[in-house]
C-alpha positions in Angstrom: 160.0 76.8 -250.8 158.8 74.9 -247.9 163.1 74.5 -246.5 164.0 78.2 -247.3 160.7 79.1 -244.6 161.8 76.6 -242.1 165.7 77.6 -242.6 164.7 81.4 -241.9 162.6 80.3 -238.6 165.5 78.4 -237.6 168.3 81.0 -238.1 166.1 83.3 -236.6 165.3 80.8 -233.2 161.4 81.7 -233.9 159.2 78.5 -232.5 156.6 77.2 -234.9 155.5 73.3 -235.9 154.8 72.0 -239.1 152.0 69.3 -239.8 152.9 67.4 -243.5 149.5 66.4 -245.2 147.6 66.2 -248.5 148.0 69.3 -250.8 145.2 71.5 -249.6 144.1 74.9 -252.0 141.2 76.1 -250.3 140.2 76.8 -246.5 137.9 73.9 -246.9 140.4 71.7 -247.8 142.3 72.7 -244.8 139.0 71.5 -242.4 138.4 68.6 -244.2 141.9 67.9 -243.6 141.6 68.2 -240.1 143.9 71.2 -239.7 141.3 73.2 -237.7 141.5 71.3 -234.9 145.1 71.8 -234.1 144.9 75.5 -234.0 143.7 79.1 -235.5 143.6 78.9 -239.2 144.3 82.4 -240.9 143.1 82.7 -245.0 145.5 85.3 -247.1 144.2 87.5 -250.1 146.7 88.7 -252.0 145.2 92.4 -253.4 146.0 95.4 -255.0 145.0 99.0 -255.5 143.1 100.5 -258.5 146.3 101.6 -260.2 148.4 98.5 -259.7 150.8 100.7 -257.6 150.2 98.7 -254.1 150.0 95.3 -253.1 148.2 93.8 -250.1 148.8 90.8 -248.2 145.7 89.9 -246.0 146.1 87.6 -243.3 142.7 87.7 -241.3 141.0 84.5 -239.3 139.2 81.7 -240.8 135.9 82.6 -239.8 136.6 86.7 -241.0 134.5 87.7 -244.3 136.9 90.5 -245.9 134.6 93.3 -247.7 136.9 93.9 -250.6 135.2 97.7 -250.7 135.4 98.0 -246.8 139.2 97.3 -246.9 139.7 99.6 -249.3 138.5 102.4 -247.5 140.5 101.0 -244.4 143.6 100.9 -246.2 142.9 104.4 -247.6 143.2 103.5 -250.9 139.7 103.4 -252.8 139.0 100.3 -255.0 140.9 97.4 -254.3 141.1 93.9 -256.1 142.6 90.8 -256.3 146.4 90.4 -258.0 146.7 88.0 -260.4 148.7 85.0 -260.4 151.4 87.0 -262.5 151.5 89.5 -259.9 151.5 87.1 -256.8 154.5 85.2 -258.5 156.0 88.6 -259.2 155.9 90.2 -255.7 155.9 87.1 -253.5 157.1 84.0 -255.3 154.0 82.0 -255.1 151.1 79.8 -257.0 147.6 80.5 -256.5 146.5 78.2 -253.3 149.9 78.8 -251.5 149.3 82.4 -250.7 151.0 83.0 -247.2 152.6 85.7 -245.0 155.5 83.5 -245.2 155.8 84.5 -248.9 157.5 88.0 -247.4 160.5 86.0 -247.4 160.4 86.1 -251.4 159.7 90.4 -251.3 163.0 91.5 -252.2 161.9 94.9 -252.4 159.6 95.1 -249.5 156.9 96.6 -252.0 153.8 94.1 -250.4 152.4 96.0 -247.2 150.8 92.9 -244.6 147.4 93.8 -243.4 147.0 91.3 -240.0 143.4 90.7 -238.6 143.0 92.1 -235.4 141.2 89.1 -234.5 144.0 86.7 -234.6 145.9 89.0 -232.4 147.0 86.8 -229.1 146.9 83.7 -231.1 149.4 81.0 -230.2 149.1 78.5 -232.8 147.9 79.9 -236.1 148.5 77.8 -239.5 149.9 79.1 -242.8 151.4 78.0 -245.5 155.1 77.6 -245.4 154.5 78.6 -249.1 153.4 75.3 -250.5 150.1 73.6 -250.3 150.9 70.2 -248.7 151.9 71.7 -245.1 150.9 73.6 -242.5 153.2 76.2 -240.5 151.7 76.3 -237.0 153.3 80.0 -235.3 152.0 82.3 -233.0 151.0 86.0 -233.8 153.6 87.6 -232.1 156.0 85.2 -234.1 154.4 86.1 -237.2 154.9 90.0 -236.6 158.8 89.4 -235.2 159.1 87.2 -239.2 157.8 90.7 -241.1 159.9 92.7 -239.1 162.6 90.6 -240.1 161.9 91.1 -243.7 161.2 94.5 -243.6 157.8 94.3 -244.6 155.5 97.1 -243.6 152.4 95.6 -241.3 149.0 96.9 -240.4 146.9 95.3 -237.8 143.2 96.8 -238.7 139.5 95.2 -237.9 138.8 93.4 -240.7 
């Protein structure tokens, strides 16, 4: 998973750095690891809509609380909940703890809409996962949205 990421940033001359450590499945992880000292870290919800019909991909800052029923209503969409693993490995590829806007790369169909946190608009050195646990992809925000547009992905930047 982890090469197919760092192939497409290649091919597609984007800058980013990647720091190899322990497997890591939760933000805490990720501090106790150190990782929060080389840059932003951004967490991603994978969610959906009442009727199963859309899919979500929230990137938003570490330090963001995401109000499940507040999004919703942002997204104009009512209830909103989180996928299941069957639906995450359906739409993007991905295990539970690997969740990542780097998982676009898997959305054949371009049916998960990105929702980016306004607050890591600017950023120059955000982590995600390059879709696996045991590294971090250090990339810039504007980086990030030239990768979805690349994909074809759909992408909101909202307050979160």
């Amino acid at each position: 998973m982890k090469e197919i990421v760092l192939k497409f940033l290649d091919d597609n001359k984007i800058p980013y750095e990647i720091t190899n450590h322990n497997p890591v499945y939760t933000m805490d992880d990720m501090i106790n690891e150190g990782l929060d000292k080389k840059g932003t870290l951004a967490k991603n919800l994978f969610i959906r809509d009442q009727k199963g019909k859309r899919h979500f991909l929230i990137t938003a800052h570490n330090d963001t609380a995401v109000n499940l029923k507040e999004l919703g209503e942002k997204l104009g969409v009512g209830k909103v909940s989180f996928a299941s693993p069957e639906r995450l490995l359906k739409y993007l590829g991905l295990e539970p703890g690997c969740v990542s806007p780097m998982g676009l790369i898997n959305d054949k169909d371009n049916a998960v809409e990105l929702v980016l946190d306004q607050k890591l608009q600017g950023c120059q050195k955000m982590g995600v996962h390059p879709n696996c646990h045991d590294a971090t992809l250090w990339i810039s925000f504007a980086s990030l949205q030239k990768c979805v547009k690349l994909m074809g992905n759909d992408c909101k930047i909202i307050k979160l």
